[in-house]
N, C-alpha and C positions, 0 to 999 in steps of 0.2 A: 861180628856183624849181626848175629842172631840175637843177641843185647842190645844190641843200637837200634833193633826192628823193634824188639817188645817193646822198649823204653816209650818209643816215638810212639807206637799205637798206645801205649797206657797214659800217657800225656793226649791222647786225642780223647778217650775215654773218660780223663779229667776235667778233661776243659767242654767235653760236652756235659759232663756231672753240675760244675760249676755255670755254665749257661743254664740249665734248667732252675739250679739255685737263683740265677739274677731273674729267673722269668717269672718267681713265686708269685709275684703282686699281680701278675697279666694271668696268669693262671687263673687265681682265685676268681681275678673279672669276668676272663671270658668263660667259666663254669658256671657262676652266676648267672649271666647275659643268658648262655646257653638250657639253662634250668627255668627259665622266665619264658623259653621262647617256645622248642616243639611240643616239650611236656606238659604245660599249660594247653597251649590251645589243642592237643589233643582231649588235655581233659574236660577243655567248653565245649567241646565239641561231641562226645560223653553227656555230659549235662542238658545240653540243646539239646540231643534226641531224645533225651529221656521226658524234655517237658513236653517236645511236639508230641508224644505220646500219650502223657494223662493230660495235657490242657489242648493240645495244637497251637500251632503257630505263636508259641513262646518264644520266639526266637532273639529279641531288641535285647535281652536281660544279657547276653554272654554276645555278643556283639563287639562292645569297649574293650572288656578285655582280652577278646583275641585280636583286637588291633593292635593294644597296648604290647602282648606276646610277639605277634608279631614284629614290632619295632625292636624288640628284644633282642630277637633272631639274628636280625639284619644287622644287628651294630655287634652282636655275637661275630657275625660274618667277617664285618668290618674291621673287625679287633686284629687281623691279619696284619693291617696296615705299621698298629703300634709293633707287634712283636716283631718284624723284621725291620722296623726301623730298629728297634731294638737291639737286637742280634746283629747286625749288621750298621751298628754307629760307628764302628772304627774308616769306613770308606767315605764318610761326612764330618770326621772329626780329628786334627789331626796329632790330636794329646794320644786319642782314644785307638788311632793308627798307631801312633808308635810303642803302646803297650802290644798291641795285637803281635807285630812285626817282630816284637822282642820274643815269643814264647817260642821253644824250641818246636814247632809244627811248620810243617809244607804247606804251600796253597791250596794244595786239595785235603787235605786232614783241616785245616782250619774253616774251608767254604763249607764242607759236610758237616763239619760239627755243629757251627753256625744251624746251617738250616734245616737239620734233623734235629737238632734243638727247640728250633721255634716251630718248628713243625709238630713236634710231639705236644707241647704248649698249646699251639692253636687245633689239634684234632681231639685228645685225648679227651676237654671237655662235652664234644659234638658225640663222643662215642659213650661219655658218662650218662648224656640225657636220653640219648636217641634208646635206649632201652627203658626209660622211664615214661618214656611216649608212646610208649609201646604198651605198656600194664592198661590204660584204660581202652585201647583198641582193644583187646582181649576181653575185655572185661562186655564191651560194646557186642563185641562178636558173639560173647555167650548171648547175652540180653535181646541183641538187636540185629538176628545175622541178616535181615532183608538190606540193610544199611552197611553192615562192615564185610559181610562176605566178598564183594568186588576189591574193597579198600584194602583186605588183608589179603586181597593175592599179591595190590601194589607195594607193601610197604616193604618189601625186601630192595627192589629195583629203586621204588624211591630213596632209600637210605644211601644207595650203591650212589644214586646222580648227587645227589647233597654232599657226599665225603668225594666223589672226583671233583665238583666242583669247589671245595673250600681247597683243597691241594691243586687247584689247579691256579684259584686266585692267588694262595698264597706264592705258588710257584712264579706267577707274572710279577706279585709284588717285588720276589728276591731279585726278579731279573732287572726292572727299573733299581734296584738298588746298587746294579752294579754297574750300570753303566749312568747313573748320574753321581754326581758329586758333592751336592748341596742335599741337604734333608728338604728344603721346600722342593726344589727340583725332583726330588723322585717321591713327595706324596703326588705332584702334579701327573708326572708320568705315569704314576702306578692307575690312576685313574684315566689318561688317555689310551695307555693298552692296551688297556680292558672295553673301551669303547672306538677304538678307530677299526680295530679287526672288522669287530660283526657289524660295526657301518658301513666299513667299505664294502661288504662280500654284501651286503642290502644295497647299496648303491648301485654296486653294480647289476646286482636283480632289475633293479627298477631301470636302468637305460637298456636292459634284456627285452625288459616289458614293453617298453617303449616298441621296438621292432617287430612286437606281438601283433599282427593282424587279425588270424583266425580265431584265436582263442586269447583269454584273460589267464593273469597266474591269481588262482586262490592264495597263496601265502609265497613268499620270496622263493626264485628259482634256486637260491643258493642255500634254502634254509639247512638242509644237511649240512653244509660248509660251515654255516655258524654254529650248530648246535655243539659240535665239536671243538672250533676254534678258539673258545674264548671261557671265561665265566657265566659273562651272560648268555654264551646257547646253552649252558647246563640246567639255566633259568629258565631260558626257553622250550626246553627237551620237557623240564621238569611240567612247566603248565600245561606245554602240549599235549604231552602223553595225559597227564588227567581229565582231559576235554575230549581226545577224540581216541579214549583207547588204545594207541600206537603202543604204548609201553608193553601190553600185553604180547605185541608182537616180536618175537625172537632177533632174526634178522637186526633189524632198525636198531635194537637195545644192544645187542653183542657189537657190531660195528659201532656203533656211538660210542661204546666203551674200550673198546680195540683203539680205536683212533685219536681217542680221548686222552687216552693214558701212552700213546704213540707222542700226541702234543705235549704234552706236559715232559715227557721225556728228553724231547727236543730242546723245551727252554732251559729244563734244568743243565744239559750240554750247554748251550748258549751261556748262560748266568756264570757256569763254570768257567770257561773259554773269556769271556770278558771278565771274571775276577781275579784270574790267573794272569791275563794280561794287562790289568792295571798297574798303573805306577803310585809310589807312595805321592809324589807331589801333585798328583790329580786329586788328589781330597781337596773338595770343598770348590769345585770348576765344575761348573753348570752340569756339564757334559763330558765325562771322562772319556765319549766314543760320540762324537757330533753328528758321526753316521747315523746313528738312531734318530736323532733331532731330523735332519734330511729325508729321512724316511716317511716318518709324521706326519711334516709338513707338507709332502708327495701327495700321500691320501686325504689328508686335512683338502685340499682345495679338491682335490676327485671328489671327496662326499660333499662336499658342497655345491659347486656345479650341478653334481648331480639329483641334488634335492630340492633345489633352484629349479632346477629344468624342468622335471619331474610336478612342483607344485604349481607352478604357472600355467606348465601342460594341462592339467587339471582343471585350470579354469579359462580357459581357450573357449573363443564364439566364433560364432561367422562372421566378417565384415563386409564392406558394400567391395573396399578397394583387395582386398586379398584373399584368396583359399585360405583354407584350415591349414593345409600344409608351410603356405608364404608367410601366412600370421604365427607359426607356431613358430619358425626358423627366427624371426625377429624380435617375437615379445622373450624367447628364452636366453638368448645367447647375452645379452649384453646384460642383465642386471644379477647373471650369476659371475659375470667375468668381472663385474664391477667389486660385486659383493666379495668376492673370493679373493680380488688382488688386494682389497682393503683389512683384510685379515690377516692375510696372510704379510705385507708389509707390517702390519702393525706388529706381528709376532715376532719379525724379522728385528726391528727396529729395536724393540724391549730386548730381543736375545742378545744382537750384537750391540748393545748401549750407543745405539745412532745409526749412523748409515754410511758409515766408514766403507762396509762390504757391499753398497747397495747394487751392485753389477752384477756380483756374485749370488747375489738375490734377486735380480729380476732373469737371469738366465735360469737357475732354477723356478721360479714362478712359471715362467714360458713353457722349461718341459713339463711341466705337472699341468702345465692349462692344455699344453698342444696336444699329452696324455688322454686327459679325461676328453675332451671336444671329439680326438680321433676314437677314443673306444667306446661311446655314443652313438656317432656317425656310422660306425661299421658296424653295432647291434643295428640299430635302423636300417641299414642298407641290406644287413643280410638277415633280414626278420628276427633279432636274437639272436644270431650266428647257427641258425636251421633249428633252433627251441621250439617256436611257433608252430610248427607240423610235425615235432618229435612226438611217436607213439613207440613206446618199448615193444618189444618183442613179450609176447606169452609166456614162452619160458622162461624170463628174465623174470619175474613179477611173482612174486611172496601174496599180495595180495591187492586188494584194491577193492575199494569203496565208491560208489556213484549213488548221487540224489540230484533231484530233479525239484524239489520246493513246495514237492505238494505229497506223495501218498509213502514215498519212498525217505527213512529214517538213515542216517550215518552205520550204517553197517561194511566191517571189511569182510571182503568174503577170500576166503582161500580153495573154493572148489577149481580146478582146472580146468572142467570146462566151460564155468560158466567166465572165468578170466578169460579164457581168448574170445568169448562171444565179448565180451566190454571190448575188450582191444578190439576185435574188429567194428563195431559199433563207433569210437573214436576214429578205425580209421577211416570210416564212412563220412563219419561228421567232416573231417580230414580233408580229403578225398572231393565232397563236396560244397566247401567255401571255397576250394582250389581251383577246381573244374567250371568251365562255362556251362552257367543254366541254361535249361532248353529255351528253343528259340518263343518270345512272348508273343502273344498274339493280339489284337485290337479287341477295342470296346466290343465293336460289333460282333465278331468272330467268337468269344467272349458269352454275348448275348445269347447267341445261337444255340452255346454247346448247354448252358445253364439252363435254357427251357426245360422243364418235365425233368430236374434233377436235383439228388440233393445235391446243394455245395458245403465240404469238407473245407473249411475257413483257414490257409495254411497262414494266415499273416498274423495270428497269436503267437507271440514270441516269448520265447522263456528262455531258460538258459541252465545248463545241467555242470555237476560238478565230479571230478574225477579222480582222486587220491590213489595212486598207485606207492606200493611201498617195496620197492624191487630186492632181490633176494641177497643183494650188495647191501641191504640197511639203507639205499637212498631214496627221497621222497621226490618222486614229480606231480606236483597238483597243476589241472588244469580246469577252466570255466569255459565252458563255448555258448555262444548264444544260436540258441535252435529256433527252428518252429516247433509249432505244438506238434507231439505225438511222436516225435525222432527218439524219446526212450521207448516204445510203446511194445519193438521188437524186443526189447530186452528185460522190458516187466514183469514178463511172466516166470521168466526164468527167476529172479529172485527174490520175486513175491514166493514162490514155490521151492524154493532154499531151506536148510536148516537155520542157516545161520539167521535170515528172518523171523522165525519165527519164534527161535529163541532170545531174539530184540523186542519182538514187540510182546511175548509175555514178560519178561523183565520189565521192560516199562510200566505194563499196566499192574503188575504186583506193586511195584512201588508207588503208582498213584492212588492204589487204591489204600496203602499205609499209610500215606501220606494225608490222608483229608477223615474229617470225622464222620461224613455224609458216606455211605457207601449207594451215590448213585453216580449214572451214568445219563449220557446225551446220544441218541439214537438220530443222526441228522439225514434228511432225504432232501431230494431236489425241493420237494414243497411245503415240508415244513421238520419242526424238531419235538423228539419222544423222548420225555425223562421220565427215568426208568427206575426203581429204588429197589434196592437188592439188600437184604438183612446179609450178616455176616458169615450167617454161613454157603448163601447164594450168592457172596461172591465168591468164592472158592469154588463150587458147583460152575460157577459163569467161567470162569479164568480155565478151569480144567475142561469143560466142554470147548472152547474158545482154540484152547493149545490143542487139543484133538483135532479140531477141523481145517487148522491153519498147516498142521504138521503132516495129514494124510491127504490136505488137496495134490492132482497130481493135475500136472500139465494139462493134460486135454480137460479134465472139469474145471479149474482156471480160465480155459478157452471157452468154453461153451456155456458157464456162469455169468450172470450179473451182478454189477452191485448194488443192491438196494438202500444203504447205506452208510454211515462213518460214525464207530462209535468216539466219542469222545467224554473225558472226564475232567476234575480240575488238575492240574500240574499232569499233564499226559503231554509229554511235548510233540508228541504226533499225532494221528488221527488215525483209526484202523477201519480199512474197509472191510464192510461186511457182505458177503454173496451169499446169491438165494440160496447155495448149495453147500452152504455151514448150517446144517440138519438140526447138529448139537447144539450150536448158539441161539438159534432160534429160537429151538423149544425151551431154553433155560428163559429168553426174553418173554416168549408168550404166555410162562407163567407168571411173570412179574411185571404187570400193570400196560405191557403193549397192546397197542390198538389193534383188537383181532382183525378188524376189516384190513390194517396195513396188510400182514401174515397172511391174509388169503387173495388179498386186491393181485393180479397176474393178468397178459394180458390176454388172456381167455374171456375178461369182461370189458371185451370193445366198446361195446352201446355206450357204454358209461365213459368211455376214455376218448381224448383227440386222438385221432389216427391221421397220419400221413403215409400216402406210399408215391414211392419214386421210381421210376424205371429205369434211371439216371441215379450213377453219384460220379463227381469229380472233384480234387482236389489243387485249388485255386489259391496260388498269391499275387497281389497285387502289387502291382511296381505305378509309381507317378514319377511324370517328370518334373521340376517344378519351375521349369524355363518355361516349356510349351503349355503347361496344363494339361498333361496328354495321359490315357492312361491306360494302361497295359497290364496283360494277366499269362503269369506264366503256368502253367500245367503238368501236376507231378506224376510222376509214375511211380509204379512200383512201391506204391503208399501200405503199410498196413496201417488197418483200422482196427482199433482197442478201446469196447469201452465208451463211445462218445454218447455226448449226451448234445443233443440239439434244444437250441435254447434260443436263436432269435427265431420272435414270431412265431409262436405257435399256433398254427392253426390248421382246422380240418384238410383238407384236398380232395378226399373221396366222399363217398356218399354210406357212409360205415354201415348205417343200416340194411341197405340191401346187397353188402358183399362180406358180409359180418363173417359167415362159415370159410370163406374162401382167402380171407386173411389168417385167420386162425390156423388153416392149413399151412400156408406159407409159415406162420409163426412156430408151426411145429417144428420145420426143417432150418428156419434161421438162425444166426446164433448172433455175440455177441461182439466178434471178434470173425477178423478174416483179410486177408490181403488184396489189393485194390482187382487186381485179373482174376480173383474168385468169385467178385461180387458178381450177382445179376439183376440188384435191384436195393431199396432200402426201405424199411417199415419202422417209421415212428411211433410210438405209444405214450401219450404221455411227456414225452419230452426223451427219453427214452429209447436209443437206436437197436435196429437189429436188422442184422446185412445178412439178404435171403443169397443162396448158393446160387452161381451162375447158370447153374441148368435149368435153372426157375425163370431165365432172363423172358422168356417170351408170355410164362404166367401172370406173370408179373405186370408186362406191356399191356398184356389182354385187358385183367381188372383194371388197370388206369385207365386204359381209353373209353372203357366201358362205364364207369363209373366216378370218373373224373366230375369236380364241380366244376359250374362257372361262377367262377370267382367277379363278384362285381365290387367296385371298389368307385370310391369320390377321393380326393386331395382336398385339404379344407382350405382358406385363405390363408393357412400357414405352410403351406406346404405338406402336410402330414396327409401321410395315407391312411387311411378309415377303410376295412374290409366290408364288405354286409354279410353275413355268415348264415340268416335263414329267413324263412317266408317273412317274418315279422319286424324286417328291416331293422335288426340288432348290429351293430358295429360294433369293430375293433381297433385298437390302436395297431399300426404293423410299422415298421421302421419304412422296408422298400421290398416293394415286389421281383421275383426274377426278372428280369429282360427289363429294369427299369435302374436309371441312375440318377446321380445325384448331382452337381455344380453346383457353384457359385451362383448362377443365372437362374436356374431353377431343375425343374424335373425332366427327363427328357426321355427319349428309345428310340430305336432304330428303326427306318421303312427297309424294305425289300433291298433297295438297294445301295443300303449304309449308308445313308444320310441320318444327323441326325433332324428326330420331329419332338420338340419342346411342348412336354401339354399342361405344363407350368411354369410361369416368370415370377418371381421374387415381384418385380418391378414394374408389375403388371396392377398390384393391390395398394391399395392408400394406406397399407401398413409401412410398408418400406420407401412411401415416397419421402 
């Protein structure tokens, strides 16, 4: 019996000897393909850097041929397809069957041998090159470590995603090989496998999405599911981690790879199971297991529907006869169910050569239609199935990234406390598109409270983005559209991070290798300062820069302003700069900045607009657009960070004779403060600063004392014209407090909420 074992294992050992022997020819190719592909465009890649170094922006010369490499790569990839057609022709051919069946091996000593055959075929090459793409990254890193230092932490993780994902296509390919029967039938197949997966697991994102109220998905809810599922999320793993750093992250890469190779596991079971249960006279029958075919066709009309639905949603209007909702239900449904039934017969028809089965085919169509319509219907009915107001838990969360589109760069941060300040910020966000806003109040009502105050404009709408990467390796991205200033609580915290500030000096180290100009753009609300810094003052600049970014602490954060944003060429963000970066300054003031900026503060009133209010509130406007009617709701519990007031700039006090008594309040104001702490607000310039509440009545005092009167004309166009001093000089101003605007023309309120019009459109020979 112990003779009868070795024999049979050294007949498996043979016949996989003799497989690698028929594989020579595909060998040689795909070592080729594979030597054309990484190792090339690492080495243009090599060459680029080196010319943006002595020429810049050399880059069109090596261009072609890492496209050319590229395609190399890919049909290297593709090469999968020939060798287990290869390896596996005996199940497509039934000469080539009956040689197989004749050799004294079991069905599992012949399926291993087969595909640890064309496996070691289709890897060995990818394992030849990938160390020869490696010499000039080395070579880079000595030369150019501003460039390769990031790249050569990735290149291990990268090589790890490229060799799961070539085993894992080849592994899909073996699988269609076993359960089809015809060689065109399973090139067909190998290539729907690999694309009905991570469509369907997108599809169904997007009817998730659909249910989405409160918030937007940044990238498919199911993206985890694909990155793992298929070849192409290994594609997708792969660009993504290079784009947003993810790779770096533990978690996310070990779970990818755990479950990756979990997958793969699975189908190599499956491919076994279905090659062990084939029959010899299934060679060359479409479908050796038709279940797979039904399967297909299942998801084939779900992604469709769903993408159907999905893109007409898209381009959905108002109409005179239906809501957005009645129009949406009717422009969708039918021209995907049209679409889908006509596909999907058509495939039916080619499969079964007519429509001998066609009953059998439209009961299956029906449950795949009745499938996708009811798992749509129930994302939309239950917003996503409860996605749309999912916020993880804190201690669940590895890390998470949030930007906002203006000051704040893709940084993940892993501090803990400042992760549950994001979670709870989300759940705010949360919390507040769920809950009924305070009750709105009238135009007039409105009118009243905005006399003698500043208004905090809340109906700028932006919209912040939220990458959490939970400690499972799963990614929940969400987008919510805010008003202005809903990150404002959470800026400073990491503005004031490590992990900031070791993004934004990495950035500007590399923009500054990057260009051959070693200047910079100093921008302020009123105008912009190029700055030119020799080479070794940028080094000086970057290390003063990293100094004051790394020790600002929280309260000087709080109590600083910005004066302004540097910016460079290729700097993909913009960094603010505050009066209270000491170091950066004084590196700027010796290198070509305007000393009057450097000391202009507003200690030099006379010379600056001032505004002071006694009053601030925080106003969004709501219209109706039946009535015309229009309504302003009022926030509480606002913090204020940071603003800069920008419509209509103009005097209000009488600066010259309350000049010391502002300056005193400017001592004690700062820059930053929560709405129940204010007692007042001081413009400079455009320029805010919210004096402390205990100053409320200081504050009142100078206003009413020193308040202008504001005299003001409306011209024949409606435009309001301030006059601003003895010598009847005018300004342009959009619209005064207590003053609105219509269709009809200008208007305000008497005493007793009426409106009084003291301008008509329809009144001048312009608009007759």
């Amino acid at each position: 019996m112990t003779t009868a074992t070795s024999t049979t294992k050294s007949f498996a050992k043979t016949h996989y000897k003799n497989k690698l022997t028929a594989n020579k020819k595909l060998f040689f190719i795909t070592t080729f393909l594979q030597i054309l592909g990484l190792p090339i465009i690492s080495l243009m890649l090599l060459l680029e850097t080196k010319a943006s170094e002595e020429t810049y922006h050399a880059y069109s010369d090596y261009e072609f041929p890492m496209v050319l490499s590229s395609f190399a790569f890919i049909a290297a990839l593709l090469m999968a397809i020939f060798i287990v057609t290869s390896n596996f022709k005996h199940l497509h051919n039934h000469a080539f069957s009956d040689m197989q069946l004749a050799l004294p091996l079991n069905s599992k000593q012949r399926f291993f041998s087969n595909y640890l055959a064309g496996l070691t075929t289709y890897l060995v090459p990818a394992l030849i090159a990938m160390p020869l793409a490696i010499i000039p990254c080395i070579i880079g890193k000595i030369n150019y470590p501003e460039y390769y230092d990031l790249a050569f932490r990735y290149l291990p993780k990268f090589a790890v995603i490229i060799i799961i994902g070539m085993v894992m296509f080849y592994t899909f390919s073996v699988f269609s090989a076993t359960y089809c029967g015809t060689l065109a039938d399973t090139i067909i197949n190998i290539f729907l496998i690999n694309a009905v997966i991570p469509l369907s697991l997108y599809c169904a994102s997007l009817s998730i999405g659909e249910g989405f109220t409160v918030s937007s998905m940044d990238m498919p809810i199911l993206m985890s599911q694909i990155m793992y599922t298929s070849p192409i999320g290994c594609a997708i793993m792969l660009l993504f981690s290079s784009n947003t750093s993810l790779l770096v992250n533990s978690p996310i890469f070990a779970y990818w790879v755990i479950l990756s190779c979990a997958v793969i596991a699975l189908v190599i079971f499956l491919s076994y199971i279905t090659y062990k249960k084939r029959k010899a006279e299934q060679v060359s029958s479409p479908y050796a297991f038709k279940i797979f075919y039904h399967i297909f066709m299942f998801f084939l009309v779900f992604c469709i529907f769903n993408l159907l639905n999905s893109f007409i949603s898209s381009s959905v209007y108002y109409y005179e006869d239906y809501t957005i909702e009645e129009r949406t239900h009717y422009a969708n449904i039918l021209p995907a169910f049209i679409t889908s039934a006509v596909v999907f017969f058509v495939i039916e028809f080619i499969s079964n050569r007519g429509i001998k089965k066609f009953l059998h085919s439209a009961v299956r169509y029906t449950c795949a239609i009745i499938f996708a319509i009811g798992f749509r219907g129930l994302a939309i009915a239950t917003h996503g199935f409860g996605y749309d107001t999912y916020v993880p838990k804190a201690y669940m969360v590895d890390s998470v990234s949030i930007t906002d589109y203006s000051e704040l760069p893709e940084i993940y941060i892993d501090d803990k406390e400042l992760i549950k300040k994001i979670v709870e910020l989300n759940s705010d966000i949360v919390n507040s598109n769920n809950d009924e806003k305070p009750e709105p109040i009238s135009e007039f009502e409105y009118s009243k409270l905005a006399k003698d105050a500043y208004v905090d404009n809340y109906n700028y709408y932006d919209s912040i983005t939220i990458n959490y990467i939970k400690k499972n390796g799963s990614i929940i991205s969400r987008s919510y559209p805010t008003t202005s200033g809903i990150i404002d609580s959470i800026l400073p915290y990491i503005m004031t991070s490590e992990d900031y500030a070791d993004k934004i000096i990495k950035e500007l180290k590399l923009a500054f290798k990057e260009y051959s100009h070693n200047y910079l753009y100093l921008n302020t609300d009123s105008m912009q300062y190029s700055i030119d810094l020799d080479e070794h003052m940028v080094d000086n600049f970057i290390q003063a820069l990293e100094t004051d970014i790394s020790d600002i602490s929280l309260e000087n954060f709080h109590n600083s302003s910005i004066i302004g944003h540097i910016d460079t060429p290729f700097l993909s963000i913009t960094i603010p700069i505050k009066d209270c970066f000491t170091n950066t300054l004084s590196i700027l003031e010796k290198n070509s900045l305007d000393k009057e900026f450097l000391s202009k503060n507003p200690t030099n009133l006379e010379d600056c607009i001032v505004e002071l209010y006694p009053n601030v509130i925080s106003a969004e406007t709501i219209y109706n657009g039946i009535t015309d009617e229009t309504k302003y709701i009022i926030h509480d519990n606002i913090e204020y960070f940071g603003k800069t007031y920008s419509s209509g700039v103009m005097p209000n006090i009488e600066i010259s004779q309350c000049a010391d008594e502002i300056r005193e309040l400017l001592d004690v104001s700062k820059p930053y403060s929560k709405k129940s702490e204010v007692g007042g607000v001081i413009a400079v310039d455009s320029t805010v600063y919210y004096v402390p509440i205990e100053y409320k009545d200081k504050v009142a005092e100078i206003y009413n004392k020193y308040k202008l009167d504001i005299k003001y004309h409306i011209n024949e166009y409606g435009d309001f014209y301030l006059k601003y001093d003895d010598y009847g000089h005018e300004t342009y101003i959009d619209i005064l407090p207590g003053f609105f605007r219509n269709d009809i023309g200008v208007y305000k309120y008497n005493e007793s909420g009426e409106k009084v019009y003291i301008f008509k459109y329809d009144e001048f020979q312009y608009y007759n």
